[in-house]
DOTI-429190 format. One record per residue: residue number from 1; x, y, z of N, C-alpha, C in turn. Coordinates in nm, 2 decimals, m for minus. Layout:
REM residues N
<site><num>NUM</num><n_u>X</n_u><n_v>Y</n_v><n_w>Z</n_w><ca_u>X</ca_u><ca_v>Y</ca_v><ca_w>Z</ca_w><c_u>X</c_u><c_v>Y</c_v><c_w>Z</c_w></site>
...
REM end
This chain:
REM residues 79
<site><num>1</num><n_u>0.08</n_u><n_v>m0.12</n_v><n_w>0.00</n_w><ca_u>0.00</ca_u><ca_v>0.00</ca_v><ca_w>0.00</ca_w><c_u>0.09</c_u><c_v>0.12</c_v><c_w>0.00</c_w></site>
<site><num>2</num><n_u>0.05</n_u><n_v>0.25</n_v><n_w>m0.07</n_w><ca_u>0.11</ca_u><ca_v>0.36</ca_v><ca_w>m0.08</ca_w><c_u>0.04</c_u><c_v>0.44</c_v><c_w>m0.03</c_w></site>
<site><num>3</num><n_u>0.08</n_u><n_v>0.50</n_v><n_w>0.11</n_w><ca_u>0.00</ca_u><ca_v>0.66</ca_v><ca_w>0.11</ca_w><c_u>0.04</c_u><c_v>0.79</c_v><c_w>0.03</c_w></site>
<site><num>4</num><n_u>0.13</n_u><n_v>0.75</n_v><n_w>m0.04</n_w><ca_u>0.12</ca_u><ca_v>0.91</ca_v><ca_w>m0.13</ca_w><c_u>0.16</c_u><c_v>0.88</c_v><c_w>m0.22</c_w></site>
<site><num>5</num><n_u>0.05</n_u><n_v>0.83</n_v><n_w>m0.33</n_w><ca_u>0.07</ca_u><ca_v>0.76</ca_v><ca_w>m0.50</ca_w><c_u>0.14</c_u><c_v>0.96</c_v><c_w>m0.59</c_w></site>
<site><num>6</num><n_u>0.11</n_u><n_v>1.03</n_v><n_w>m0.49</n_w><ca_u>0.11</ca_u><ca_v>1.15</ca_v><ca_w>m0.60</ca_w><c_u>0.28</c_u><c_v>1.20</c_v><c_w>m0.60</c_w></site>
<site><num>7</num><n_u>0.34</n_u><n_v>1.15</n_v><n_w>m0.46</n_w><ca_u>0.53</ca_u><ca_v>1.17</ca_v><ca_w>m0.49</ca_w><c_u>0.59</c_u><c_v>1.08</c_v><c_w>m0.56</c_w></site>
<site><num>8</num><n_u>0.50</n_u><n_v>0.97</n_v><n_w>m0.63</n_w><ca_u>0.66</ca_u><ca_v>0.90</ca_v><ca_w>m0.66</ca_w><c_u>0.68</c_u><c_v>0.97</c_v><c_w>m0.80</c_w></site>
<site><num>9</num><n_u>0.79</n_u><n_v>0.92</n_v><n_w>m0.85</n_w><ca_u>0.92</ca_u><ca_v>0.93</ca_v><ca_w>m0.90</ca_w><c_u>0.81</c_u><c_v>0.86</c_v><c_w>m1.05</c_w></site>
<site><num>10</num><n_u>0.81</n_u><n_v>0.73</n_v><n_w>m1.03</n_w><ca_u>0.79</ca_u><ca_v>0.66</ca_v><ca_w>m1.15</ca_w><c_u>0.65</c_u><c_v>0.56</c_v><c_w>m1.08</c_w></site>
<site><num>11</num><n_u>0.59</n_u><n_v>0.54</n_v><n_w>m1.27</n_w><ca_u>0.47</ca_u><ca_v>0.43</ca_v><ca_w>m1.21</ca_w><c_u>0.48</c_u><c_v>0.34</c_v><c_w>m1.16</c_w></site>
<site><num>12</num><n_u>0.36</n_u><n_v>0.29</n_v><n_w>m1.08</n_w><ca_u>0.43</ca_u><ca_v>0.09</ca_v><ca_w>m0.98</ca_w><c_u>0.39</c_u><c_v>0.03</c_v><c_w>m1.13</c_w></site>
<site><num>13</num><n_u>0.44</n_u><n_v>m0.06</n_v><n_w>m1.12</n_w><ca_u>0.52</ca_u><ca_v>m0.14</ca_v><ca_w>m1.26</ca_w><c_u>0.36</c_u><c_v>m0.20</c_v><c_w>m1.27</c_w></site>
<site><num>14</num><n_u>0.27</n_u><n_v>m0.22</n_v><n_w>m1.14</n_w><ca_u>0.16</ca_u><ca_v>m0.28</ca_v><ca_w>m1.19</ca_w><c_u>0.06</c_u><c_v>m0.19</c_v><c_w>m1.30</c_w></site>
<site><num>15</num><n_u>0.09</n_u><n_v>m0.10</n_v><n_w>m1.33</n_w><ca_u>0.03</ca_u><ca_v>0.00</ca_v><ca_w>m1.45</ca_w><c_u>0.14</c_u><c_v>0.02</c_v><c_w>m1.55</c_w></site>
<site><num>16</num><n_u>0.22</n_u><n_v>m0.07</n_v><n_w>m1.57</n_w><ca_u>0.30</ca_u><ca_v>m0.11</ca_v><ca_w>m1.65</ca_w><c_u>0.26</c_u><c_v>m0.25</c_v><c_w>m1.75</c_w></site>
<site><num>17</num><n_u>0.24</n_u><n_v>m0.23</n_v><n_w>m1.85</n_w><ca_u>0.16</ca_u><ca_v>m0.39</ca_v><ca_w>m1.94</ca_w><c_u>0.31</c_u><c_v>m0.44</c_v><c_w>m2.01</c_w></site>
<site><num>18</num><n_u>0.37</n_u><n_v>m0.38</n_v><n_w>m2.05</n_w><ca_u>0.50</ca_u><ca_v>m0.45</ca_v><ca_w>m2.14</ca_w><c_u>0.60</c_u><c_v>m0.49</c_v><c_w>m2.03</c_w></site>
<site><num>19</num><n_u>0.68</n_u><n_v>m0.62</n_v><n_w>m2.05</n_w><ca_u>0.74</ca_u><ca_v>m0.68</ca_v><ca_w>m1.98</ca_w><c_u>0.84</c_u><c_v>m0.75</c_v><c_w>m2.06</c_w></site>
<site><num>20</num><n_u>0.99</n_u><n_v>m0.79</n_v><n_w>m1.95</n_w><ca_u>1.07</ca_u><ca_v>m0.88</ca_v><ca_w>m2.01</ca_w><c_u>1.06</c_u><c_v>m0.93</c_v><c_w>m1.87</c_w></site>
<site><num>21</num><n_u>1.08</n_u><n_v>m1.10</n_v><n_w>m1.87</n_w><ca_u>1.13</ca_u><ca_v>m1.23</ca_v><ca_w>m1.78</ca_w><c_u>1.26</c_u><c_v>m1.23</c_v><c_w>m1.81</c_w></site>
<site><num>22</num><n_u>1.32</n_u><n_v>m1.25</n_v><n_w>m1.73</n_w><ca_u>1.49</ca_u><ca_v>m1.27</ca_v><ca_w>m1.70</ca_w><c_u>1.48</c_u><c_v>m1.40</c_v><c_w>m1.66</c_w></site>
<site><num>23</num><n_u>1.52</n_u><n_v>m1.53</n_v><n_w>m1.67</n_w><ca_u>1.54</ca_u><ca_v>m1.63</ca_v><ca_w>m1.61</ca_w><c_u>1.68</c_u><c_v>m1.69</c_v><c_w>m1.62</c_w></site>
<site><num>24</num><n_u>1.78</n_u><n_v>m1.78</n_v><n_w>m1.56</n_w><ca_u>1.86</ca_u><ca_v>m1.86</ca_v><ca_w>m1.59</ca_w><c_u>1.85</c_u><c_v>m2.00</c_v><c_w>m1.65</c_w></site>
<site><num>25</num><n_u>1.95</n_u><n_v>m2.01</n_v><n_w>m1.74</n_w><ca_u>1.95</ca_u><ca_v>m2.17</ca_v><ca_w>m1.80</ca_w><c_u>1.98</c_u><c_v>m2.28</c_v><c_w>m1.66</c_w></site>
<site><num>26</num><n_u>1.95</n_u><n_v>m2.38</n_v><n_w>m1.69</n_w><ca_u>1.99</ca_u><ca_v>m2.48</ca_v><ca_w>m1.57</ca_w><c_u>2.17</c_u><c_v>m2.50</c_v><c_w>m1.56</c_w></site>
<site><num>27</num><n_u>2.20</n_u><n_v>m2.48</n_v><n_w>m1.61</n_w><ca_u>2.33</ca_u><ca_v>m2.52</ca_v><ca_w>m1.68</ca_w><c_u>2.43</c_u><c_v>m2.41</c_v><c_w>m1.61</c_w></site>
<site><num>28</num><n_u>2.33</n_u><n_v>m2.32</n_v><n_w>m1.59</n_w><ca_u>2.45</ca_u><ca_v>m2.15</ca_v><ca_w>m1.56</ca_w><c_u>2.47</c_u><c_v>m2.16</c_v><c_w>m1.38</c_w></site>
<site><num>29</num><n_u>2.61</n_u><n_v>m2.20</n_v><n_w>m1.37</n_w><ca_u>2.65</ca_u><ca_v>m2.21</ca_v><ca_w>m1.25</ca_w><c_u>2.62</c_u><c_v>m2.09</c_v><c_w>m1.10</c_w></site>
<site><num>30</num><n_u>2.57</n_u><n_v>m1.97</n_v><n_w>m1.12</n_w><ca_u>2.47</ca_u><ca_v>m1.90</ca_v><ca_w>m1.05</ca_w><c_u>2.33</c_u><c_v>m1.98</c_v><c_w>m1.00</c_w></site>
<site><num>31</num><n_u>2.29</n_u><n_v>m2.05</n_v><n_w>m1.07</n_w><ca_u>2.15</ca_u><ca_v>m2.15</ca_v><ca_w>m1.01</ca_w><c_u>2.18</c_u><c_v>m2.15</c_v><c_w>m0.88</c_w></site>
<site><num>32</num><n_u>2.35</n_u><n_v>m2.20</n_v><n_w>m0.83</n_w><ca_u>2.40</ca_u><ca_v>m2.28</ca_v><ca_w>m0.74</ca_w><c_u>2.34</c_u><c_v>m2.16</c_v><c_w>m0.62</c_w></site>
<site><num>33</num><n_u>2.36</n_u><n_v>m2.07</n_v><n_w>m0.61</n_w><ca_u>2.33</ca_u><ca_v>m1.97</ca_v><ca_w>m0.55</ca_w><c_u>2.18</c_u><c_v>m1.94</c_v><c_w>m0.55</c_w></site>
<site><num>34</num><n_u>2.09</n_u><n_v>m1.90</n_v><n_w>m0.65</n_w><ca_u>1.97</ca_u><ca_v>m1.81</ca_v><ca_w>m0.64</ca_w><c_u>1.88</c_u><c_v>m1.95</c_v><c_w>m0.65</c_w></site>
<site><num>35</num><n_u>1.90</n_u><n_v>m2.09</n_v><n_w>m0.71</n_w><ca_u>1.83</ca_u><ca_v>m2.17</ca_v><ca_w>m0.72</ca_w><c_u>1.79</c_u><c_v>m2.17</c_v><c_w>m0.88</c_w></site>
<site><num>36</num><n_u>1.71</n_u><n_v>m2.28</n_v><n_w>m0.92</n_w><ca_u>1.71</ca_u><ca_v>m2.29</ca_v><ca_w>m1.09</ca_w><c_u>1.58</c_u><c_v>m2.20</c_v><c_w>m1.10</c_w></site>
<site><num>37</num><n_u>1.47</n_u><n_v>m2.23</n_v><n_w>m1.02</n_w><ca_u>1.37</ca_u><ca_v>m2.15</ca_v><ca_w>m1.03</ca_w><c_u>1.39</c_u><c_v>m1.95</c_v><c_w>m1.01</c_w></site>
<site><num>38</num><n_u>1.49</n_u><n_v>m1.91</n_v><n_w>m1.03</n_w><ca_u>1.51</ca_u><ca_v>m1.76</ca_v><ca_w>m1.01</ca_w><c_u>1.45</c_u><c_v>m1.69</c_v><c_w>m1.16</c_w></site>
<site><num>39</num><n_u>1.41</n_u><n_v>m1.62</n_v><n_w>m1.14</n_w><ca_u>1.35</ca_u><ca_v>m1.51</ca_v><ca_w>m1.25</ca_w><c_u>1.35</c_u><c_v>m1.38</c_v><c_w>m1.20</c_w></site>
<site><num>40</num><n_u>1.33</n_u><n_v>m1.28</n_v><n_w>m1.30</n_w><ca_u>1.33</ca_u><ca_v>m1.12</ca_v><ca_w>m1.24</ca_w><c_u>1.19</c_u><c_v>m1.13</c_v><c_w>m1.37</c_w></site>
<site><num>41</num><n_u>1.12</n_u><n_v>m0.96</n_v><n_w>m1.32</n_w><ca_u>1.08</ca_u><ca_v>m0.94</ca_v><ca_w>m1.44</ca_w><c_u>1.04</c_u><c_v>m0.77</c_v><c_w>m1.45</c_w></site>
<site><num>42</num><n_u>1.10</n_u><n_v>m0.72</n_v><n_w>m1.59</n_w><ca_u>1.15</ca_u><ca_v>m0.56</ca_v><ca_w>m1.59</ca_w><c_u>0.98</c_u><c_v>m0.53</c_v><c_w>m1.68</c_w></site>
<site><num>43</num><n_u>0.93</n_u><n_v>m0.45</n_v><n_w>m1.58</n_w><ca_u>0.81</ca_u><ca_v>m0.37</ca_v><ca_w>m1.67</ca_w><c_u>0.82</c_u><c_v>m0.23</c_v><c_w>m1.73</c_w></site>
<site><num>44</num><n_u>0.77</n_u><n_v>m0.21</n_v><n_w>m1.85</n_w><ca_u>0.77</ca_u><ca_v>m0.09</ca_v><ca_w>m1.93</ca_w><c_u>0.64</c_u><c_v>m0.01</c_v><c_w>m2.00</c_w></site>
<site><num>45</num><n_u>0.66</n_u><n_v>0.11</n_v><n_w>m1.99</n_w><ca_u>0.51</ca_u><ca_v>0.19</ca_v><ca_w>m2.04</ca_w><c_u>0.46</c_u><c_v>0.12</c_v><c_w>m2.14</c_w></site>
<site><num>46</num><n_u>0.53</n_u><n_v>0.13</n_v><n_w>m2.25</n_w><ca_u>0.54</ca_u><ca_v>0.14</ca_v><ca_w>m2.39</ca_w><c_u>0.62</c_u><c_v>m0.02</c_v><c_w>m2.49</c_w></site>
<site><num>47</num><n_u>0.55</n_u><n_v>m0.05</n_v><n_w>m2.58</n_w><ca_u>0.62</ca_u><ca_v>m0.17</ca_v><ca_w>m2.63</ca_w><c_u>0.73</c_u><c_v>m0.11</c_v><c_w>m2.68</c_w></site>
<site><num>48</num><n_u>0.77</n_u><n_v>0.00</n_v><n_w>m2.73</n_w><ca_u>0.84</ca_u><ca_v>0.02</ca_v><ca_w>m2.77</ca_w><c_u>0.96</c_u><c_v>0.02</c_v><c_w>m2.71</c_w></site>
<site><num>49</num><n_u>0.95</n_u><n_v>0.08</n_v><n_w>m2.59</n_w><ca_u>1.03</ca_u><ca_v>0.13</ca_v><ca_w>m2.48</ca_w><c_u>1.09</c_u><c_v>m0.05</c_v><c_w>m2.42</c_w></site>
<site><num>50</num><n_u>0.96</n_u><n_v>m0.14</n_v><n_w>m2.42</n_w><ca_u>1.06</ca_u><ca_v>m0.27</ca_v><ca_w>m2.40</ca_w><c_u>1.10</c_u><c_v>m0.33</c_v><c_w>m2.47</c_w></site>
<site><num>51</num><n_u>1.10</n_u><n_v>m0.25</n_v><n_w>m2.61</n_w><ca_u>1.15</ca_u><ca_v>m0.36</ca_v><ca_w>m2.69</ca_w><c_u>1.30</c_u><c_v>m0.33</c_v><c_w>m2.68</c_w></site>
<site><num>52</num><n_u>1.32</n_u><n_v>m0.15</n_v><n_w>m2.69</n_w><ca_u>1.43</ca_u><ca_v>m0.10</ca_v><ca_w>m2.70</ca_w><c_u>1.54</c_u><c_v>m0.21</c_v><c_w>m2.55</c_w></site>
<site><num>53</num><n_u>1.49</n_u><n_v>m0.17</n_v><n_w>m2.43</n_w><ca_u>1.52</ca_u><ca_v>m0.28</ca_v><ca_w>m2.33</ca_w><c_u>1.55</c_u><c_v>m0.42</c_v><c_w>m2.35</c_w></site>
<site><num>54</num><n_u>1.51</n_u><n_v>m0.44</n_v><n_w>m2.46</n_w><ca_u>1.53</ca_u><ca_v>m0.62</ca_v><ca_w>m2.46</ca_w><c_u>1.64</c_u><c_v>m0.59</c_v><c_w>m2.58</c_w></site>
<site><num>55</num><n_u>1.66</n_u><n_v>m0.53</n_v><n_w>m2.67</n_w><ca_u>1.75</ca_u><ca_v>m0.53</ca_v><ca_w>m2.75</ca_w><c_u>1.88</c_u><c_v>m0.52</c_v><c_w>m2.71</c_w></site>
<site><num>56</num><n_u>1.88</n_u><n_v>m0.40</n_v><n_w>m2.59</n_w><ca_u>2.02</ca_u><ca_v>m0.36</ca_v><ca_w>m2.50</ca_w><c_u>2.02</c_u><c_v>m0.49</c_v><c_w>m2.37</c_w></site>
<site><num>57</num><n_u>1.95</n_u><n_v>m0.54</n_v><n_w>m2.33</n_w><ca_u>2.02</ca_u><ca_v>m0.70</ca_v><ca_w>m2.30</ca_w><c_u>2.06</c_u><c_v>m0.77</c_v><c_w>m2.40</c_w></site>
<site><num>58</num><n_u>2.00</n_u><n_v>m0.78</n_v><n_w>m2.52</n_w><ca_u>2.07</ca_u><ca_v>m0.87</ca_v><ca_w>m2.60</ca_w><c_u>2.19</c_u><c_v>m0.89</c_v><c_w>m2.66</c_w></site>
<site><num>59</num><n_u>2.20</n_u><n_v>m0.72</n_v><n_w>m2.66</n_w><ca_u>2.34</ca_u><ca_v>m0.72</ca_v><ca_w>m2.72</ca_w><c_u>2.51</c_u><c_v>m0.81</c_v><c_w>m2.67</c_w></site>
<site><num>60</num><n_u>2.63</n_u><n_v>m0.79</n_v><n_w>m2.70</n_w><ca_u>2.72</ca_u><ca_v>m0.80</ca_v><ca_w>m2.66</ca_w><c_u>2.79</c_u><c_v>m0.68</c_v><c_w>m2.59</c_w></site>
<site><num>61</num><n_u>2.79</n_u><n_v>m0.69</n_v><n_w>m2.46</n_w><ca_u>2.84</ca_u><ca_v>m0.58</ca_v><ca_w>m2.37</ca_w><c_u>2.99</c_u><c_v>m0.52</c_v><c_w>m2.33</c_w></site>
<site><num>62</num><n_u>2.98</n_u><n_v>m0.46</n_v><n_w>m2.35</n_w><ca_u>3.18</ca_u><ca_v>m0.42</ca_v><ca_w>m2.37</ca_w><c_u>3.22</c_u><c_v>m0.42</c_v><c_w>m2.29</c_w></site>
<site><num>63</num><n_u>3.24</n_u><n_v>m0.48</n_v><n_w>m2.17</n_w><ca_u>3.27</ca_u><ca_v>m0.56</ca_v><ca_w>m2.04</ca_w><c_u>3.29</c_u><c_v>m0.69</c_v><c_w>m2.01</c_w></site>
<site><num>64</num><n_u>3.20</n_u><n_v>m0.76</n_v><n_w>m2.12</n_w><ca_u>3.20</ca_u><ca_v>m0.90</ca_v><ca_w>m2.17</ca_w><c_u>3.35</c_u><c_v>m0.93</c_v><c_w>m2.21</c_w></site>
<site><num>65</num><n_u>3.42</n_u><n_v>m1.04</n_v><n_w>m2.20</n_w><ca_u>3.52</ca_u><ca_v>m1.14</ca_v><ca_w>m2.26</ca_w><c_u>3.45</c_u><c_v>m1.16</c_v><c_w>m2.36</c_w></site>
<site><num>66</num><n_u>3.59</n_u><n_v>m1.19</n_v><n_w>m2.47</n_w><ca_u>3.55</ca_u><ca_v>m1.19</ca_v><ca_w>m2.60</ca_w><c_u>3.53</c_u><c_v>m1.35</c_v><c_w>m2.54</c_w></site>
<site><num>67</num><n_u>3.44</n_u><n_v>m1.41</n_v><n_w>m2.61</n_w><ca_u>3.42</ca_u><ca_v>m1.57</ca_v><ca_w>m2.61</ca_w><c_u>3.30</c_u><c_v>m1.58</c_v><c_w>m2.49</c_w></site>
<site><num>68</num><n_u>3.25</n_u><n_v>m1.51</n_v><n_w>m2.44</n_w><ca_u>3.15</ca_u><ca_v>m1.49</ca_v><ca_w>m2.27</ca_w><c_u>3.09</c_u><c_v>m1.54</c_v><c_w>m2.41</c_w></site>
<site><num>69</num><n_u>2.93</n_u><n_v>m1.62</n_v><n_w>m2.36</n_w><ca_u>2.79</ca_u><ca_v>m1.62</ca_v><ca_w>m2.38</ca_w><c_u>2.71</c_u><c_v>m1.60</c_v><c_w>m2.27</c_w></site>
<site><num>70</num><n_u>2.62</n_u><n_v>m1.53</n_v><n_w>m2.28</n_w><ca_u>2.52</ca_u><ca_v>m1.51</ca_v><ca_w>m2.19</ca_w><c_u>2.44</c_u><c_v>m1.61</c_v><c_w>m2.18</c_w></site>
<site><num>71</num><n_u>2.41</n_u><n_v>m1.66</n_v><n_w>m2.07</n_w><ca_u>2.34</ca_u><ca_v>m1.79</ca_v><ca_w>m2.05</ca_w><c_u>2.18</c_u><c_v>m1.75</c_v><c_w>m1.99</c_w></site>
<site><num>72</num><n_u>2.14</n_u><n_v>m1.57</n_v><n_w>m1.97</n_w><ca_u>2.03</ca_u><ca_v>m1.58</ca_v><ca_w>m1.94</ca_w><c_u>1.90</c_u><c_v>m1.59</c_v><c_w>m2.05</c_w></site>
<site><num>73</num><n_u>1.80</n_u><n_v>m1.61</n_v><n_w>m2.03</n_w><ca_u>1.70</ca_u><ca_v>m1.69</ca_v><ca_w>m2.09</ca_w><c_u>1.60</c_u><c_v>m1.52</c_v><c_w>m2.11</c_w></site>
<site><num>74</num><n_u>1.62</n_u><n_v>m1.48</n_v><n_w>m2.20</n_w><ca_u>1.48</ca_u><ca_v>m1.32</ca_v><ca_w>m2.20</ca_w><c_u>1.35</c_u><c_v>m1.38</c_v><c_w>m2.30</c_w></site>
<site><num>75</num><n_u>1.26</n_u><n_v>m1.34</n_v><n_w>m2.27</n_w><ca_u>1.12</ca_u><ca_v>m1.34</ca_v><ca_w>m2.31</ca_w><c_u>1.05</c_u><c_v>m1.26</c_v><c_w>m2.26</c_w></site>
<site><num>76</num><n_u>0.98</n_u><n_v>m1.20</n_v><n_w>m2.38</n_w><ca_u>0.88</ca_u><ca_v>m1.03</ca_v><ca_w>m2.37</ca_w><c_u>0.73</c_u><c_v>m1.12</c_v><c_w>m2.30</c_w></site>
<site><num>77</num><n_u>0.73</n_u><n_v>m1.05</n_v><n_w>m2.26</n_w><ca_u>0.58</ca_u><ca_v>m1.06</ca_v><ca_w>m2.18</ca_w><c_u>0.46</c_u><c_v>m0.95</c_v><c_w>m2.23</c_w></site>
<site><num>78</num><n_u>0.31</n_u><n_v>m0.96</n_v><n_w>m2.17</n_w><ca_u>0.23</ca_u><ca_v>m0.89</ca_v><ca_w>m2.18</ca_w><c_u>0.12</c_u><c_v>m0.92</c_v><c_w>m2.06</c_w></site>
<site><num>79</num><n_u>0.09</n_u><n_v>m0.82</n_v><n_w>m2.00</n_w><ca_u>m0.01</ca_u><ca_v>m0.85</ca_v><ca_w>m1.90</ca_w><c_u>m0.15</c_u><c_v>m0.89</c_v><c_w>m1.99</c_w></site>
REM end
């Protein structure tokens, strides 16, 4: 519950419809920690706005080791 919906900052994500799921592969040795069942999931106004979001996970990160693969698992969602 919020007593003062009129300060925040940004919408609660539940008036948010566009979505990405973040999950891990079974395979990706982090499970070992969070468990296999772990997921996140990032809500956005606009499809656009998540699509833009799922693109910039997808990419290759220039932080990354050359040869890294990402082992997390993304899928766009819709309420």
């Amino acid at each position: 519950m919020l007593a003062n919906d009129h300060n925040l900052l940004q919408k609660p994500n539940e008036s948010k419809p566009y979505g990405i799921r973040v999950s891990l592969r079974r395979s990706d040795p982090f499970t070992l920690l969070v468990g296999t069942d772990w997921e996140r999931e990032h809500w956005y106004d606009s499809e656009s706005a998540r699509d833009a979001a799922y693109a910039d996970m997808l990419r290759h990160h220039e932080y990354s080791r050359q040869g890294d693969v990402p082992t997390v698992n993304l899928e766009k969602i819709c309420r």
